[in-house]
Each structure stands twice: as C-alpha cells, then as structure tokens.
N, C-alpha and C positions, 0 to 999 in steps of 0.2 A: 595071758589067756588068749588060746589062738579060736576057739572056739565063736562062732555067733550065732544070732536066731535065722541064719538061712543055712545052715547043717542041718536041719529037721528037715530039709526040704531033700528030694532027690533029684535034685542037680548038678554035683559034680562031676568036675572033667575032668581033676587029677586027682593021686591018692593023697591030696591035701583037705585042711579046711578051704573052705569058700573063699575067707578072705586073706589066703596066702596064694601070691598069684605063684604059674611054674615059672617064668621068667626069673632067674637071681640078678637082671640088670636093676640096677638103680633106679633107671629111667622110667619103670613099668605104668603108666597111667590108666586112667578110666575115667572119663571129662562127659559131663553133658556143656551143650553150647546151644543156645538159641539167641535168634535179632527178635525182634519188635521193629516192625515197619511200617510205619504211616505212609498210606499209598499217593497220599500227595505231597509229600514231603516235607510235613512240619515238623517232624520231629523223627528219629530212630532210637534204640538204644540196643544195646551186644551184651549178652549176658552166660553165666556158664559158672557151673560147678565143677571139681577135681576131685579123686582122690591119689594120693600116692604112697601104696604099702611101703615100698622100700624106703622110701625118705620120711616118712612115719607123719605125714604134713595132709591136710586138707584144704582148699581154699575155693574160694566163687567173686566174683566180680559182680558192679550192673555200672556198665556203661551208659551215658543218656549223652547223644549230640542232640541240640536244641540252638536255633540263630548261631551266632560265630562261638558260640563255647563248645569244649566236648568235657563231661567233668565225670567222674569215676569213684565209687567205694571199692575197695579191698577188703575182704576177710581170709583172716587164717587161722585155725588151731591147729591142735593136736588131733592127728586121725583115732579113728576111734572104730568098732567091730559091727556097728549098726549099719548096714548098708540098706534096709530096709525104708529106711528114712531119713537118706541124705540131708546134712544139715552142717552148717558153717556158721555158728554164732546165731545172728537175727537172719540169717540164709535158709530156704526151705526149702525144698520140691517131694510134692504128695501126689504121687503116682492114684490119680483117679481111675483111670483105664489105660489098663498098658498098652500102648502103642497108638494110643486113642485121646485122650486126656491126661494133662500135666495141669496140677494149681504149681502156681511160683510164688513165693512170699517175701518178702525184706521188711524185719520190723526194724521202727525209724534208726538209721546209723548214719551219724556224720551226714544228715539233715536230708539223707536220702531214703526211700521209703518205697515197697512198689506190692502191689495185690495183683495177680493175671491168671489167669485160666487159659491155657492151650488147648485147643479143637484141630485136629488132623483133618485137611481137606482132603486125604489121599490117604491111600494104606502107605505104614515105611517102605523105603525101599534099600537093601544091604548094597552097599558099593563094592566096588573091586578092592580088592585090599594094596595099600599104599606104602612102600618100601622103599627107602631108600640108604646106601652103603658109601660109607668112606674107604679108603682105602683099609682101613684093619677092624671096622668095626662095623655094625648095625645100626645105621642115625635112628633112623622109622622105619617102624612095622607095625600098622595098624590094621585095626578092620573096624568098620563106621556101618552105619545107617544112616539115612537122612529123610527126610519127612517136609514136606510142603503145608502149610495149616494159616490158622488167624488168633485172634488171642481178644479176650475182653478184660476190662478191670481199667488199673491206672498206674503208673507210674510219679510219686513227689518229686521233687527237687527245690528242696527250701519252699517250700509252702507252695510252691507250683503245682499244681496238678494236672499231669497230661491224661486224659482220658481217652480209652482204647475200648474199639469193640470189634466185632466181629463182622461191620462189614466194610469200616475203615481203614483196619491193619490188614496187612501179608504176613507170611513171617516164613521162616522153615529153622528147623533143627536139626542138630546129628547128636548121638549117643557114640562116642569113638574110644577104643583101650587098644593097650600094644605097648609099644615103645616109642619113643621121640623126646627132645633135650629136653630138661624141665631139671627144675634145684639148681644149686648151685652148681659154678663151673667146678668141674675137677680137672688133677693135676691132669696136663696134657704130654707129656714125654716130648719126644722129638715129632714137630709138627706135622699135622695129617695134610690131605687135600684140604686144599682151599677153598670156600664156595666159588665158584665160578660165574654162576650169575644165572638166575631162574625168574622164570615165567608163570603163571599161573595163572587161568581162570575158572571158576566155579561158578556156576548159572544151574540154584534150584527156584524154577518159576513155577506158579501155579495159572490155568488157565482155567474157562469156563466147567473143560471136563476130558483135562488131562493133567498130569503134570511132567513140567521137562527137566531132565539133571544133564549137567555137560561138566564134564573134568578134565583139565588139560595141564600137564603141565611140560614145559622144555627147557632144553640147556642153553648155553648163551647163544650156540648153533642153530638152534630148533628141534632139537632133537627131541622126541616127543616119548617121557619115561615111564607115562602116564594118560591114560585115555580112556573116557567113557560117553558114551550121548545115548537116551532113550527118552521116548516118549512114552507114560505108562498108562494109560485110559483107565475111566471109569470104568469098562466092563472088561478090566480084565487083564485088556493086552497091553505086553509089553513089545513095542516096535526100537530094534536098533538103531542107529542112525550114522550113517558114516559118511566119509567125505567132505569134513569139516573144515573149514576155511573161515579164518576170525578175521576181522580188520577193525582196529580199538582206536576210534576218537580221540584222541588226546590235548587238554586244556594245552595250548602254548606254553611255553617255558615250565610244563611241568611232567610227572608221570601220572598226572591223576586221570584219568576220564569222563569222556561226559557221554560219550557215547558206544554204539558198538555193532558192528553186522559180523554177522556169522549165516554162512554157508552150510547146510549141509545135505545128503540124500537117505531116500529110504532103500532098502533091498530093491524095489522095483527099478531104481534108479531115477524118482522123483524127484526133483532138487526144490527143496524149503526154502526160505531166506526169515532170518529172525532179525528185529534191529530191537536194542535196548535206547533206553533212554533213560540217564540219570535222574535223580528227582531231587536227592541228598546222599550225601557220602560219609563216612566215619574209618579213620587210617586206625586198624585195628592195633598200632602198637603205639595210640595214646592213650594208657591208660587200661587196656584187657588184656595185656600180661603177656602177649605171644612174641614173637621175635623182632628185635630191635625196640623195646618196649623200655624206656630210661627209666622207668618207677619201677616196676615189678617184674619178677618173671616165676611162673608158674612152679608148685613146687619149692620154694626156698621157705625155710624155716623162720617165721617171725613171732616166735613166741606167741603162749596162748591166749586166746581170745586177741587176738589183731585186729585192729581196722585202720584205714586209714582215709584220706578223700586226696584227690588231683584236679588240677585242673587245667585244662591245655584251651590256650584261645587262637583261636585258627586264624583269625586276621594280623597275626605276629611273624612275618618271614623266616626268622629264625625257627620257633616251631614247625612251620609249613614244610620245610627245608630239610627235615626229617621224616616225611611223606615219604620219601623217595626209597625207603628203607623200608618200607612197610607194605604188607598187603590192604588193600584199602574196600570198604562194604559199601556197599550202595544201595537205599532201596532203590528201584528202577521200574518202569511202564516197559511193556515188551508186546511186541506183534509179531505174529507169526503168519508169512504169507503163503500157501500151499501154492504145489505149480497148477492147480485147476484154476487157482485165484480164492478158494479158500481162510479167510482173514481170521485169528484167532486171536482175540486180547488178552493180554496176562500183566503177570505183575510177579515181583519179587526180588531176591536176591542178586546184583550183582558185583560178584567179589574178582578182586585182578590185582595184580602187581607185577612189577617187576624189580629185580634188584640184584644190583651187577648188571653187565652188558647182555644185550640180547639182539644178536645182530639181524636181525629179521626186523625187526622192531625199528632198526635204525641207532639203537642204544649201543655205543661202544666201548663205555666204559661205566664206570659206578656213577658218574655226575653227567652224563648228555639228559638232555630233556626235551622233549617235544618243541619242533619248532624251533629251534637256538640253535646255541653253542654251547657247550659243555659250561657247567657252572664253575666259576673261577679257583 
C-alpha cells in the first residue's frame, strides 16, 4: 500500500504518492537532526531521526557526551507510510508548530530516556543546496533548512538526569532529504575517485537579536565547493556576508579545536571579526551513525524493533585517535566584534573537521596533527 494520510492533503510534487520519493537512487533520505547544548558546557547531546523509502529502514539516535564518556542509543525498524508522526520504536517527534515548536520524546531504552520541547529563537532559514559528485555518480544532493532555538525538559542516562531549559541550552536544528551515502555499502565495480581530503565548517549561532549561519567547505587545496555566511535579524533582514577568512585553534597533537576567528565583510565593506570559543565537543562519528562511524551507519537494515547502546570513553587514545576521521560538534561561546566596536554575544554550534590532507591547514596527509609530526 503506497498510499498514506498525507494524499488527502494537496501537496504533491510528482505524479506520485507522498511517500514515493522521484529520486529511484537507493540513497534518497529525509533526516531531522538537532544538538542540545548547555551553554556552559556540562553536558551536550546529538540527536536525529531518518527515513529511507528505498532501503525500506527507519532509524534515530540520542547521543549524550557527559565528563569523559560519550554513550549512545540506536533505533531501527521497518519504515512504515505515517510520516505524520515520525516515530522509531520508543523515538518521537510531535510537530507542535511547524517551524516553531518540535516536543522530542525517548521512552526509557537501553537505560536512556529524554522528554524536550524545541522553541525556534529565529524564523528557519533554507540553505543553499549541497552537491556533491564522484567521478560517475551523485554522492549528495541535498536541500536543508536550519533554525537556531533552545530546548526545555531533560534528558536520563541511567538514572541521571540532565535538566534543560530555555535559558541554559542553545541548540539549532536542520530538516535535510536528497541524496547522500546511507545503508549499506554496495557493490563498487572498478574503483571511483578517492576522497581526497575535506574541510568543513558550520557555525549556526544565535545572538541577542540575530542569528549567523556560516558553511564552508574545501578540497585538500582550499578549494571552496561550498559557501554561505548571513546574518538574519530579528526585523527581517537578511545581510550577506563575504570575505571570509577562518583561522582554527587547534589542541596540539590533534585535529580537534578549541578555538576559532573568522573574518568577514558586509556589502559596505565593513570588516567583522568573530572568535569562538569551545566549551565541550562530541566527534559526531561516536556513536550518531554519520561517516567514519565503527557502530552504525544510517540506513542499514537491523531487523525490527532494534536497539542498541555504545559507549565510547574519550580518555582512551586508541578511541581519541579516531577523532581524526570524524567531523567534530561543539557547543561554543561566540563574540562578534563590529568595525564601529559594536560587541554582540552568542553562543551555539560549532561544527569542523577535517579528514584527509588539507594543505592550507598545514595537514598533509590523512595522520599530520596540529602541532607535531604525523602520527606514526
């Protein structure tokens, strides 16, 4: 039965049902993803739902970093035609006000458990749409939203309970579908390009009465495949921002960061300076399923009703040592200096990696790190 209770509705884009996408790649996703960020840095956690028509699989995650652990549920079933009301086992999201309010729900699984209410500090904002091509095929083709907000409720972890409210979390989310790798690998024939080695950083902060999105990403060159900066104001405006210029802190002997200044101008040609500042970090491929992810990877078939738990302890080298492979979240303290002297506080998201060389960076191959010598 291809039919669901959102055909009653007139919204389709092709001469299909709803939830038959047009895409017949395999890959076709529809992911929500939000963090939970305690602005002083006791705790984060990474969270996100999937669906995937074509691999016929549904699944969600909640990540919680808390002190030196980062520990993780997984769920998966079988997809199913309700998209109404997104749901993965003891997984929920009840669309209160669209684009406005999300409740998120985990009834208790594998000793993890979480209640929260999303509040949008900002209207969404649609991003640029995000592509990327191997030499014979499509990797990604997405188109995203992303939203700056704060969150109340709690999050368990074994009888822990971290309590969140709205005026101690940050948080931001994105709604993103298209295409990008997910399920399992298929066969590969005679080998594509090779990643080469990529850059990435994403900065959705929120301030007193704007909010800023910055997307970058480049090749091991610098090559920049990917670009967006705006500042989006409470009343309205959306100002571009160009003439960006990042320079990333880097812990010694590692690729993580701790800090960060970025340059940039407005039309007029006033030049900004933002500096972030880490608070706590979570390498999003322990344990939330995206790439270089040794437990799970989004999309793969785990029979139904799945769950599972992980747990990664970050004061373990061997673990750590897998950072390097991974894009890494941060919540982060951020200032914004205007060239009048204009000072704006924020807070929020800062996400970065790099993996493979990136020679701007200093990074030459897949093991240099900050500060050192390539690791043995």
């Amino acid at each position: 039965m291809l039919l669901s209770p959102l055909d009653e509705y007139p919204i389709h884009q092709t001469p299909a049902p709803v939830t038959w996408p047009e895409p017949s790649d395999r890959q076709f996703y529809d992911r929500s993803y939000f963090n939970v960020l305690d602005r002083g840095g006791r705790f984060m956690a990474l969270t996100g739902i999937g669906y995937y028509p074509r691999l016929g699989v549904k699944d969600a995650y909640l990540v919680v970093r808390h002190g030196d652990t980062q520990t993780a549920v997984h769920l998966s079933d079988a997809i199913d035609d309700d998209r109404l009301h997104p749901t993965v086992n003891g997984y929920r999201i009840d669309v209160v006000e669209p684009l406005q309010e999300v409740h998120l729900t985990l009834a208790p699984t594998e000793g993890m458990s979480a209640d929260l209410t999303w509040r949008g500090a900002f209207p969404a904002a649609l991003e640029r749409p995000h592509s990327m091509l191997s030499r014979r095929r499509v990797t990604l083709d997405a188109c995203r939203f992303a939203q700056v907000g704060t969150w109340s409720g709690w999050i368990d972890v074994d009888g822990e309970r971290l309590e969140v409210d709205h005026d101690t979390s940050v948080a931001s989310r994105d709604r993103s579908w298209g295409i990008r790798p997910i399920g399992e690998s298929e066969p590969q024939g005679r080998p594509d390009d090779a990643l080469q080695g990529i850059w990435w950083l994403y900065l959705p902060l929120t301030f007193d009465d704007h909010q800023l999105f910055l997307i970058l990403q480049e090749d091991a060159d610098g090559q920049r495949s990917l670009y967006d900066c705006t500042r989006r104001w409470a009343d309205g405006r959306v100002e571009q921002l160009d003439g960006v210029r990042v320079e990333i802190d880097y812990t010694p002997g590692t690729r993580i960061p701790h800090g960060a200044r970025i340059e940039f101008l407005n039309r007029a040609g006033d030049r900004s300076t933002l500096a972030l500042e880490s608070k706590l970090f979570a390498p999003i491929a322990f344990g939330a399923g995206y790439g270089g992810d040794p437990t799970w990877a989004h999309g793969t078939w785990k029979g139904e009703k799945f769950s599972e738990r992980v747990h990664f302890d970050l004061t373990d080298p061997e673990v750590m040592a897998r950072a390097a492979f991974s894009l890494i979240d941060h919540v982060c303290a951020a200032v914004t200096t205007d060239a009048d002297g204009t000072v704006h506080r924020g807070a929020g998201l800062f996400e970065h990696g790099v993996i493979g060389p990136h020679h701007p960076s200093g990074f030459r191959d897949w093991t240099d790190v900050a500060g050192g010598a390539p690791r043995p």
